[in-house]
Backbone as numpy.savetxt, mean C-alpha at the origin, in Angstrom:
# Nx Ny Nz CAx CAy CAz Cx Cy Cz
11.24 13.76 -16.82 11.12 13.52 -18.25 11.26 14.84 -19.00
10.42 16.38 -18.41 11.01 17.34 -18.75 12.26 17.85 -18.88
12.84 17.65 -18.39 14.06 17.91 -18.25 15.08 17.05 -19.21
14.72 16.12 -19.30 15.79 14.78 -20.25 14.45 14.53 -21.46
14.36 15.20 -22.44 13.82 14.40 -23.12 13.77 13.95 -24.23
15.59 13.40 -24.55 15.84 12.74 -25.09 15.79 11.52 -24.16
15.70 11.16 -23.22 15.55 9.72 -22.57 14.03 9.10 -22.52
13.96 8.18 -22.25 12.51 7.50 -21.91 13.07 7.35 -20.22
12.04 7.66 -19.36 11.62 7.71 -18.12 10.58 7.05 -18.00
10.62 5.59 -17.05 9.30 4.88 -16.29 9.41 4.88 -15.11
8.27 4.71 -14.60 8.00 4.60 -13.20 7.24 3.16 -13.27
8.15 2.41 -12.32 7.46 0.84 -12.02 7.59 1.04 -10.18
6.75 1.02 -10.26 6.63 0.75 -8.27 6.67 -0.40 -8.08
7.54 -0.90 -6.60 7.64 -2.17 -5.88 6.37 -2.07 -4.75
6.03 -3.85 -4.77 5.52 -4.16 -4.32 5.90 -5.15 -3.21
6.77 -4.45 -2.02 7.48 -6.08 -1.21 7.53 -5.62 0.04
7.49 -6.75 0.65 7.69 -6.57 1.82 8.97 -7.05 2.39
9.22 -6.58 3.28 11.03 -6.29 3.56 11.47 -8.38 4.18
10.40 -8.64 4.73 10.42 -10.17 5.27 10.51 -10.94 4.18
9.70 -10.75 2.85 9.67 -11.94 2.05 9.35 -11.34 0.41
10.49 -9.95 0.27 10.78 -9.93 -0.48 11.44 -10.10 -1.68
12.66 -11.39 -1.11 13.33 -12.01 -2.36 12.28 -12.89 -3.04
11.25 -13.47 -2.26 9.95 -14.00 -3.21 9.29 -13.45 -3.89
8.90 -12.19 -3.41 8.18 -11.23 -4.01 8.80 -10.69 -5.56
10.05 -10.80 -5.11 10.54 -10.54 -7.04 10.24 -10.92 -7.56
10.78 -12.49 -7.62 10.48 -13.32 -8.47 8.53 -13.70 -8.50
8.09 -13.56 -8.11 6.86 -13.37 -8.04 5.64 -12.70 -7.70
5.55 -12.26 -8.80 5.60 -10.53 -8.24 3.75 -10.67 -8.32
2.98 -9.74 -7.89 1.33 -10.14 -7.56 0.88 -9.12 -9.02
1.82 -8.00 -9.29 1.55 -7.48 -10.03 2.68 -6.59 -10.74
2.74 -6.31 -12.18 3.46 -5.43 -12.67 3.06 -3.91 -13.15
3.06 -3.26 -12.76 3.33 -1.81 -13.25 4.42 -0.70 -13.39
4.04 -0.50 -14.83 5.26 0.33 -15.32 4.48 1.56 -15.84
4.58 2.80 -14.88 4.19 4.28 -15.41 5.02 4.71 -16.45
4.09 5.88 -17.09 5.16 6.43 -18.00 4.65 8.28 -17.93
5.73 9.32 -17.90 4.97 10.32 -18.00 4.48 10.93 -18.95
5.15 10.93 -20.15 4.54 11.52 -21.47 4.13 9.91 -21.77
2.83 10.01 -22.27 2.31 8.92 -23.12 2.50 9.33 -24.75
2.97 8.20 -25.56 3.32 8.08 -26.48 3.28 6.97 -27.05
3.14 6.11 -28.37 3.51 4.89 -29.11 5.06 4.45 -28.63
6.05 4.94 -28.90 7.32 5.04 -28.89 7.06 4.33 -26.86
6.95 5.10 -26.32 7.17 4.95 -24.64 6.10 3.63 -24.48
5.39 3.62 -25.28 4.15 2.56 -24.62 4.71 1.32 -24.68
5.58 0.90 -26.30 6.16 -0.28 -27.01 7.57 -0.28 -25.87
7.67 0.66 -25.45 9.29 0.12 -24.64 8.83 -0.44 -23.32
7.68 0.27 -22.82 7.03 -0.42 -21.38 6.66 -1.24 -21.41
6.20 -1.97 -22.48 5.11 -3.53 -23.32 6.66 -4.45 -23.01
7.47 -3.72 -23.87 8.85 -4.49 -24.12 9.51 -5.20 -22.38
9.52 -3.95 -21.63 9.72 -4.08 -20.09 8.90 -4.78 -19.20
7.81 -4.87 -19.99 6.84 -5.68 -18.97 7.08 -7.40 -19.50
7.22 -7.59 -20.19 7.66 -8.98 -20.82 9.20 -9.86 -20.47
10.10 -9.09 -20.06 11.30 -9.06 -19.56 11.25 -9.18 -17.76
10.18 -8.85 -16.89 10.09 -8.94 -16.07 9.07 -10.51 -15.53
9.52 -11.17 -14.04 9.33 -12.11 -14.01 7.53 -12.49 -14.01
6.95 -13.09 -14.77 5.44 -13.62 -14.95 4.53 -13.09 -13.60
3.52 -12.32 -13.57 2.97 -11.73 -12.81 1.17 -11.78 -13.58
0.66 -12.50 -12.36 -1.13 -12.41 -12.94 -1.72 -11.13 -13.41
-0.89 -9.84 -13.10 -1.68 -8.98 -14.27 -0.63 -7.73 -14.19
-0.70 -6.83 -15.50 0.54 -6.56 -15.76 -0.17 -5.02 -16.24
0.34 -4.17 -16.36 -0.56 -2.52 -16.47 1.02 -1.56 -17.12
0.16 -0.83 -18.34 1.35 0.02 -17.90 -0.06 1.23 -18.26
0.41 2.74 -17.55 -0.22 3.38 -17.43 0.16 4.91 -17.06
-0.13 5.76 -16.59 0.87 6.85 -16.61 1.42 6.85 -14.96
2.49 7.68 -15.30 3.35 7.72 -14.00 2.35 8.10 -12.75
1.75 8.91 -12.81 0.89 9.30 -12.07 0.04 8.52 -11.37
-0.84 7.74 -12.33 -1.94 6.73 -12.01 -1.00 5.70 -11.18
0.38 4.95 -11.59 1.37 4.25 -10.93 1.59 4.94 -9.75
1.63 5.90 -9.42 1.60 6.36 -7.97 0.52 6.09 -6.92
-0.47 6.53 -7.70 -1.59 6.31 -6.75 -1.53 4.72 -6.89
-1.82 3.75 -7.47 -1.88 2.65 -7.12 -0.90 2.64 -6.07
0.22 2.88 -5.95 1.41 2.48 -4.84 0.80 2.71 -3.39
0.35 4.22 -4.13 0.24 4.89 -2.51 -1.28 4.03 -1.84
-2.29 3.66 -3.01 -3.46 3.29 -2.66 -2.86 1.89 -1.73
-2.05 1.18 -2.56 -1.77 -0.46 -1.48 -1.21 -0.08 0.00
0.01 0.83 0.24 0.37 1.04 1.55 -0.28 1.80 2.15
-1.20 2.67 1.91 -2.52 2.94 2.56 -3.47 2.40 3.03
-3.77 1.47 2.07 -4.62 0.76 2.34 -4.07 -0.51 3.82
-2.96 -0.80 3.47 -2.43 -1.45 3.91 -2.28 -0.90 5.26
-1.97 0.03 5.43 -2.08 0.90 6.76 -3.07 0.87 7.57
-3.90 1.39 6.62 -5.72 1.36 7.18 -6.11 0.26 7.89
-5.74 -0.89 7.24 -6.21 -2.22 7.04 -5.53 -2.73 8.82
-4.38 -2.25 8.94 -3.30 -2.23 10.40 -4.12 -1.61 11.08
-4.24 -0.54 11.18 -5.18 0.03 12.49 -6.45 -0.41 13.00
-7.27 -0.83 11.49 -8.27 -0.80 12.07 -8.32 -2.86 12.94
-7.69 -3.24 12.39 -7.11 -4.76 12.87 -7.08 -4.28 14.21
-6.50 -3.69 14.51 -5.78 -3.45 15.64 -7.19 -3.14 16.94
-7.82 -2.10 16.28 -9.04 -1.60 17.09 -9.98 -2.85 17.33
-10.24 -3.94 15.87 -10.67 -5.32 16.45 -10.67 -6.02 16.98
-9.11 -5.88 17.36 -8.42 -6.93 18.43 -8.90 -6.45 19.89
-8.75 -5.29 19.62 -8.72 -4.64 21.24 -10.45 -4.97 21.49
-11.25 -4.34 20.93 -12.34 -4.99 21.29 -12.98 -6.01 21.71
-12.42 -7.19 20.58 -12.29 -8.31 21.03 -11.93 -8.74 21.71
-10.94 -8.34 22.38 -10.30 -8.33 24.00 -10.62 -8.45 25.06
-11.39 -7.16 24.96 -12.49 -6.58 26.20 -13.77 -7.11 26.02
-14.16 -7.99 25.16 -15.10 -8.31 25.27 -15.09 -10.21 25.50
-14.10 -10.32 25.74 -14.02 -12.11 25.85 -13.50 -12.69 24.84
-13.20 -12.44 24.00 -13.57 -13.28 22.67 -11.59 -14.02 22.40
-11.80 -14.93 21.60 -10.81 -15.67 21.13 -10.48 -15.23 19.86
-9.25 -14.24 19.74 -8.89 -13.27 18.37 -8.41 -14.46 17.36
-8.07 -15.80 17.96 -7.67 -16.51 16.44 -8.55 -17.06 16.04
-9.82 -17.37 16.77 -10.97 -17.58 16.08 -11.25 -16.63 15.01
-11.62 -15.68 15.40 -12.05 -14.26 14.95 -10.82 -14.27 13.38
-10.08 -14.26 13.64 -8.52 -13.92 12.65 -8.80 -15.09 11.26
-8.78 -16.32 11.87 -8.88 -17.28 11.07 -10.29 -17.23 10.07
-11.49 -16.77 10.68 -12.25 -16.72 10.05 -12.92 -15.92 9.15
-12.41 -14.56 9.50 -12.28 -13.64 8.76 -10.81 -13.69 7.13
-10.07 -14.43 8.04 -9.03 -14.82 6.80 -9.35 -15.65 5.98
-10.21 -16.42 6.04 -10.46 -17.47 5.03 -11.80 -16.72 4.45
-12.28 -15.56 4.44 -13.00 -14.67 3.46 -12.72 -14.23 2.40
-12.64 -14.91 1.48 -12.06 -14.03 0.05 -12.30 -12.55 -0.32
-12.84 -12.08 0.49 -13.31 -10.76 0.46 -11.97 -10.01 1.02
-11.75 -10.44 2.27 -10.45 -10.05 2.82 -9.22 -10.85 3.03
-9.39 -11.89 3.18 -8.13 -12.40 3.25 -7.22 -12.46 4.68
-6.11 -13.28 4.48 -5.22 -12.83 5.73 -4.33 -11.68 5.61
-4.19 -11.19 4.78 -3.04 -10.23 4.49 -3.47 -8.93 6.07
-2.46 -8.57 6.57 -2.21 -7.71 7.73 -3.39 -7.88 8.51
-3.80 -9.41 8.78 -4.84 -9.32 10.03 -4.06 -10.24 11.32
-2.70 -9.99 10.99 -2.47 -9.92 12.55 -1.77 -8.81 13.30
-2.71 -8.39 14.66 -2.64 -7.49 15.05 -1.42 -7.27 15.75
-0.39 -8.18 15.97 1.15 -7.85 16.79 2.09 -8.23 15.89
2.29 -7.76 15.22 3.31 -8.10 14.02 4.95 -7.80 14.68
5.81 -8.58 14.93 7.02 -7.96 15.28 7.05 -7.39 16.82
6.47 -8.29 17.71 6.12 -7.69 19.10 5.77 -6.41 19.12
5.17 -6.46 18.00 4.38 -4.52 18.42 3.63 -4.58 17.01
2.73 -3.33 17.40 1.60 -3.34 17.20 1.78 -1.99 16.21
0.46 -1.56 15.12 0.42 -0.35 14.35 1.30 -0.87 13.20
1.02 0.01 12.12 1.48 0.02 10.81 2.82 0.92 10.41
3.73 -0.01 10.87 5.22 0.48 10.94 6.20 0.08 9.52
7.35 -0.29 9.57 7.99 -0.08 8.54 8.77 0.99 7.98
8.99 0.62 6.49 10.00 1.83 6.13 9.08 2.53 4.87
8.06 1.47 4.60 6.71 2.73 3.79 6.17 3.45 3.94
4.88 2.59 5.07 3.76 2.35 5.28 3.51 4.26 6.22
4.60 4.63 7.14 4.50 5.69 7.95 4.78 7.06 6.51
5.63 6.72 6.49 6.24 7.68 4.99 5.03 7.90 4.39
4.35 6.83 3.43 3.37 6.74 2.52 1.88 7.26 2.79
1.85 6.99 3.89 0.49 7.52 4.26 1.09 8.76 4.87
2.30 9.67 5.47 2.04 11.18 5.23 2.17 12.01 4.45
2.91 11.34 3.41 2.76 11.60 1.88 1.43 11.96 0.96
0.40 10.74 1.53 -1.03 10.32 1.05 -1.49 12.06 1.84
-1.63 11.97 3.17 -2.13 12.89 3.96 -1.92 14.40 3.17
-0.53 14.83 2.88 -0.58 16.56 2.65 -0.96 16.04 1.19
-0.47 15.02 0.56 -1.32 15.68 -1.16 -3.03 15.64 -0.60
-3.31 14.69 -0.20 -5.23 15.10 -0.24 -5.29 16.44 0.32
-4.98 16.98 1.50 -5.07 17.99 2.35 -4.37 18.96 0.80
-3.62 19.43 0.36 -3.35 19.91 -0.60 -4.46 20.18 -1.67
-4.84 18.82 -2.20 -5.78 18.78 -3.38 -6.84 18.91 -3.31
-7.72 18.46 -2.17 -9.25 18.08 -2.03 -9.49 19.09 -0.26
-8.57 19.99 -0.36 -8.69 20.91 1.06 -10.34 21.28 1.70
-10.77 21.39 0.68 -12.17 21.39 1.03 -12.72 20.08 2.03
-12.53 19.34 1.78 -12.75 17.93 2.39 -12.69 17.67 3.57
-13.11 18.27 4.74 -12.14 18.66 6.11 -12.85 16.88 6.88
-14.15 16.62 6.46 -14.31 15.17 7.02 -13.03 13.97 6.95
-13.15 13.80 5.51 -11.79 13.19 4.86 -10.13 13.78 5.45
-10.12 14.86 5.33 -8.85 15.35 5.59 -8.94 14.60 7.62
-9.41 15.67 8.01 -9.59 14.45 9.70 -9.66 13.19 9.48
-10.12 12.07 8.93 -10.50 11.04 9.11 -8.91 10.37 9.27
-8.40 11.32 8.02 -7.12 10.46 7.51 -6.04 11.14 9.18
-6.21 11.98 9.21 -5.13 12.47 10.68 -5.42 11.62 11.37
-6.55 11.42 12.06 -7.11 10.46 13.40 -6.80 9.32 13.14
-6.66 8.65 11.86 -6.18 7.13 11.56 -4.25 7.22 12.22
-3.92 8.00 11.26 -2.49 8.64 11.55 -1.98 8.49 13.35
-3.10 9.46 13.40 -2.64 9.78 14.79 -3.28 8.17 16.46
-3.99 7.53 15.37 -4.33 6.14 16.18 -2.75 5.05 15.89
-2.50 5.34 14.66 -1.37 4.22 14.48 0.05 4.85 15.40
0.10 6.00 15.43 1.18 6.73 16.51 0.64 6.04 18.01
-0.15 6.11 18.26 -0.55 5.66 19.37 -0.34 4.22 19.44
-0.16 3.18 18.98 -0.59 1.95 18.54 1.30 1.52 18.89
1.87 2.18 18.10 3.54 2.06 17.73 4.25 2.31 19.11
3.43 3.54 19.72 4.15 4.20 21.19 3.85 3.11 21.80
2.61 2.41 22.19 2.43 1.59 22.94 2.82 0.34 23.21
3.87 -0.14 22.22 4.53 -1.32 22.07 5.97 -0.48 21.68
């Protein structure tokens, strides 16, 4: 936007997944449209853009920035959410148990849901894709960058990293 600023510049992040993303357009879970300079002028064109895009239960516009972190927060999370599935399963494993019991019932929790609680997605296992690896080492050097002090956090996030490498090799 520095650089051009005679143009308006937004940032709208996608939200899809590569399987059942022609649905996902058209129905989208959510809209956001960043902007980097906030302004009247930029706010009314993102209002304008958000209305033009297909009906979505909640709709944000906000700065480019904050639109990032939401992005990065879902495929992170989403990541997180993969591994640690994964460590449930295995437990559950070794300990007797029937994982679609376990799966089903935890999925019908509105708290969590089914979203990435199955642990073999695609005959293999870990939080793969064309984001999810990207996004979370992306996530990794900005915290390690920003919050360096943090060395609990900064590890926590490697060892997740370095469990889903393990997870991916193994299938």
């Amino acid at each position: 936007q520095n650089k051009f600023p005679d143009r308006i510049v937004l940032h709208s992040p996608e939200f899809l997944s590569e399987r059942t993303a022609a649905h996902e357009v058209d129905h989208p879970n959510e809209n956001i449209i960043g902007i980097p300079l906030s302004n009247k002028k930029r706010k009314e064109i993102a209002e304008r853009i958000i209305k033009i895009l297909p009906m979505s239960p909640y709709n944000l516009v906000c700065s480019s920035t904050e639109a990032e972190i939401i992005k990065y927060g879902h495929n992170c999370l989403g990541y997180t959410r993969i591994v640690f599935t994964n460590m449930l399963y295995d437990l559950a494993d070794k300990l007797g148990c029937d994982w679609n019991k376990i799966q089903e019932a935890m999925s019908m929790d509105p708290v969590i849901g089914p979203t990435y609680m199955n642990p073999i997605h695609k005959n293999g296992r870990g939080a793969g894709g064309n984001c999810f690896i990207k996004d979370f080492s992306a996530f990794i050097k900005s915290y390690q960058k920003l919050l360096d002090s943090d060395l609990y956090g900064i590890r926590l996030l490697k060892t997740i990293e370095r469990k889903n490498m393990e997870l991916l090799k193994s299938t």
